[in-house]
C-alpha positions in Angstrom: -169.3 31.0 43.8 -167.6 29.0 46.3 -167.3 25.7 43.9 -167.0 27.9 40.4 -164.0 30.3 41.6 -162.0 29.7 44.6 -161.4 32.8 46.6 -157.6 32.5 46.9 -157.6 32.9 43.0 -159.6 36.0 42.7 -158.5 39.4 41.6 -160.1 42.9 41.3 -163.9 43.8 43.1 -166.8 41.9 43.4 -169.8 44.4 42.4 -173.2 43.4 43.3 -176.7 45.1 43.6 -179.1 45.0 46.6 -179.9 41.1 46.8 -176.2 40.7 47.2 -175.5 43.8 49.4 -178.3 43.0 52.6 -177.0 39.3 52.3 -174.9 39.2 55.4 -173.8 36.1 54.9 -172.3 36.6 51.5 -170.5 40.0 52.9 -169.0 37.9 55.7 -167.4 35.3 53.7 -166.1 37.5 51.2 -164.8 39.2 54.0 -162.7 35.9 55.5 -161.1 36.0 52.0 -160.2 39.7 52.4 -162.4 40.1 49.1 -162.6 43.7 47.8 -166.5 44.8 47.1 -168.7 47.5 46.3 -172.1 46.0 46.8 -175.9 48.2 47.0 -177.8 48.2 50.2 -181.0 49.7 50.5 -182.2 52.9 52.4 -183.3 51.2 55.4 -179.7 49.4 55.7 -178.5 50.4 59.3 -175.5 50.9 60.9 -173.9 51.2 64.3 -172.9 54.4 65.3 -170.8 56.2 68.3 -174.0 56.8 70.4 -174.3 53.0 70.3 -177.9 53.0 68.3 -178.6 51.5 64.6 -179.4 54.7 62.5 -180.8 54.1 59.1 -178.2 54.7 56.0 -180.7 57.6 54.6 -180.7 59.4 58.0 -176.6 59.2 58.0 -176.9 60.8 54.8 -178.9 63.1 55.3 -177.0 64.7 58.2 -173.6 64.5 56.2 -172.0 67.7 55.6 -171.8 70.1 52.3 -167.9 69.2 52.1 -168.7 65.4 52.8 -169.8 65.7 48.8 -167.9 65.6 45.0 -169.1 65.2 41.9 -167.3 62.6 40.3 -167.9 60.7 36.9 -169.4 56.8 37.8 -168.4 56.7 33.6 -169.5 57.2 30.5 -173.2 56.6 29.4 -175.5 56.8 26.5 -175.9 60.6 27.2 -172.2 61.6 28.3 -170.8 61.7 31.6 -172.9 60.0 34.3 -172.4 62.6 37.0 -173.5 62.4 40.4 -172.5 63.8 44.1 -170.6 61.0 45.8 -169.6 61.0 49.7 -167.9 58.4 51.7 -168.2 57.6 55.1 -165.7 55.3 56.9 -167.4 53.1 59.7 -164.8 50.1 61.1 -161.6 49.0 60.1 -159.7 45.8 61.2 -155.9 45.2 60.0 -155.9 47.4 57.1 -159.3 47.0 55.6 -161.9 49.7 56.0 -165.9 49.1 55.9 -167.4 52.4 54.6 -170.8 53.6 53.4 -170.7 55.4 50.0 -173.6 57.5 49.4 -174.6 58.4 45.3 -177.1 61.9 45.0 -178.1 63.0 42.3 -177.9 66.3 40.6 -181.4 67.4 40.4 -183.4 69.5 42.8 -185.0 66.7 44.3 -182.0 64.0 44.7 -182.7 60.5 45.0 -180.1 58.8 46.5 -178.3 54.9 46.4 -176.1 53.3 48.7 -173.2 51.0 49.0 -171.0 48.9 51.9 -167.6 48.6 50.7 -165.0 46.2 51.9 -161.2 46.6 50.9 -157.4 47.9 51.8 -157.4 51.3 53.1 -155.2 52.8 50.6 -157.9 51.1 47.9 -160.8 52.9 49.8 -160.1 56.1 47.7 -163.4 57.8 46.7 -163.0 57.9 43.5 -161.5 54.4 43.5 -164.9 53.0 45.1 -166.9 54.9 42.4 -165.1 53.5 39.2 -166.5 49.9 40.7 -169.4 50.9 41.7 -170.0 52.6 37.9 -168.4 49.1 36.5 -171.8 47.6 37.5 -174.2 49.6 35.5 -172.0 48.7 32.2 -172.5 45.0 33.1 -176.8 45.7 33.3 -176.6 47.4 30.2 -175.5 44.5 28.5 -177.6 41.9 30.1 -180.4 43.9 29.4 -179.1 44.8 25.5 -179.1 40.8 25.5 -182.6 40.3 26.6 -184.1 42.4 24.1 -182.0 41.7 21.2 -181.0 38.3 21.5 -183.3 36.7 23.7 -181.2 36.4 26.9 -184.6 35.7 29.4 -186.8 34.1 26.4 -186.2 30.4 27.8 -188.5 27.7 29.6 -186.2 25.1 30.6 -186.2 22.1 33.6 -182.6 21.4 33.2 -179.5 23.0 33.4 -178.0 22.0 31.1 -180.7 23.4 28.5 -180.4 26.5 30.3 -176.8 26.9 29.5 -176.6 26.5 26.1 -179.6 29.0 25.7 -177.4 31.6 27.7 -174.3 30.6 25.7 -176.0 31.0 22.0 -177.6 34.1 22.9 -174.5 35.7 24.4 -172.7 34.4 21.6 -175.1 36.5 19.2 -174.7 39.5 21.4 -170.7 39.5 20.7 -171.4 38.7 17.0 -173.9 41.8 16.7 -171.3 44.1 18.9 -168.5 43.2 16.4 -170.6 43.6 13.8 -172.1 47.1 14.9 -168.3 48.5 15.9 -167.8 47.9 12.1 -170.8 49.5 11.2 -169.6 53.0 13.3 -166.4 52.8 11.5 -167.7 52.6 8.2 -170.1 55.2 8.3 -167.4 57.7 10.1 -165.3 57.1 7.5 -168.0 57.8 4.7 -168.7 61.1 6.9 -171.9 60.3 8.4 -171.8 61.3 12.1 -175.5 61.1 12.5 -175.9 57.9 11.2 -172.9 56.2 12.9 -173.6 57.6 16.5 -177.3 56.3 16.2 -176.8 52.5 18.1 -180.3 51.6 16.9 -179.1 52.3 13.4 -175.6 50.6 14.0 -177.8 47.6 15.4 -179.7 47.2 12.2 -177.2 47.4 9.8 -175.5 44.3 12.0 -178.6 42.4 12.4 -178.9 42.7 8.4 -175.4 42.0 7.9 -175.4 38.9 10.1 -178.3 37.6 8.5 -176.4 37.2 4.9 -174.9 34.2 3.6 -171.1 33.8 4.8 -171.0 36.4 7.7 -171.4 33.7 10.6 -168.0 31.8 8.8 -166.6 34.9 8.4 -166.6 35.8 12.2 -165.6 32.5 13.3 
């Protein structure tokens, strides 16, 4: 990160999951940089509070009240709207950027829970703001892990680097190719009037995997 992309030429969030959120380190420096994030922290996570004692991040949920919660979209999913209760809890803020703890429940009887630290402009610190990045991040997994069992995205043994990025590039490269090919797919079938078909992705992946496979597709795409 600090080689690749130089903070002072960074836009938008950085989104990460709980390696990222209970490294310190990494928080701190993308703090220096005044660098927006939304990044997962564990349930044993804790925090300072006014009574001057660490508390757990599942016991300050647990004690936040009813209005403390909406239910707000974190986007779309395989299966519709991914609904969940949200709340947000503001903990420190230093010359217009707020630190705050958002808290995901879920809908069923028995919740389970997940939990952020965010980092960013006080007017940014909207809920529903911090949720759309924090929804951004399952979008990203999905595709990572549509690329590891479709294209082979983890099926590698390398000892260089350089073998290791072209492996990565190929099979990411066959992920786009399949995607375009599988939008095309959707279309045709919705325009030949089968819904069924065309909202099936395993389908819609077969027919691209078929259709990449014949002569002249791969020239066609380039």
């Amino acid at each position: 990160m600090w080689r690749g992309c130089p903070a002072a030429e960074w836009r938008g969030w950085v989104a990460g999951d709980e390696v990222y959120g209970h490294d310190g380190k990494l928080r701190r420096w993308l703090e220096e940089y005044r660098q927006p994030y939304v990044l997962a922290v564990g349930a044993d996570q804790r925090l300072w509070r006014s009574d001057l004692r660490q508390h757990r991040v599942d016991e300050i949920a647990s004690h936040l009240p009813k209005r403390s919660w909406k239910r707000i979209s974190a986007g779309r999913g395989a299966k519709g709207e991914r609904l969940y209760g949200w709340a947000l809890l503001a903990w420190a803020e230093q010359e217009g950027w707020e630190h705050a703890l958002l808290v995901r429940r879920s809908l069923e009887d028995k919740p389970e829970y997940a939990f952020y630290f965010t980092y960013a402009r006080k007017e940014k610190s909207a809920l529903k703001t911090l949720v759309s990045v924090a929804g951004r991040r399952w979008a990203v997994e999905s595709t990572f892990q549509m690329a590891k069992s479709e294209c082979g995205l983890d099926h590698y043994e390398v000892r260089r680097w350089q073998g290791w990025y072209r492996h990565i590039t190929l099979s990411m490269l066959g992920l786009a190719a399949l995607t375009v090919l599988r939008a095309g797919e959707k279309k045709t079938f919705s325009a030949q009037g089968s819904p069924q078909r065309a909202g099936n992705p395993a389908f819609a992946r077969f027919r691209a995997a078929r259709r990449l496979a014949e002569p002249g597709t791969s020239s066609a795409l380039v």
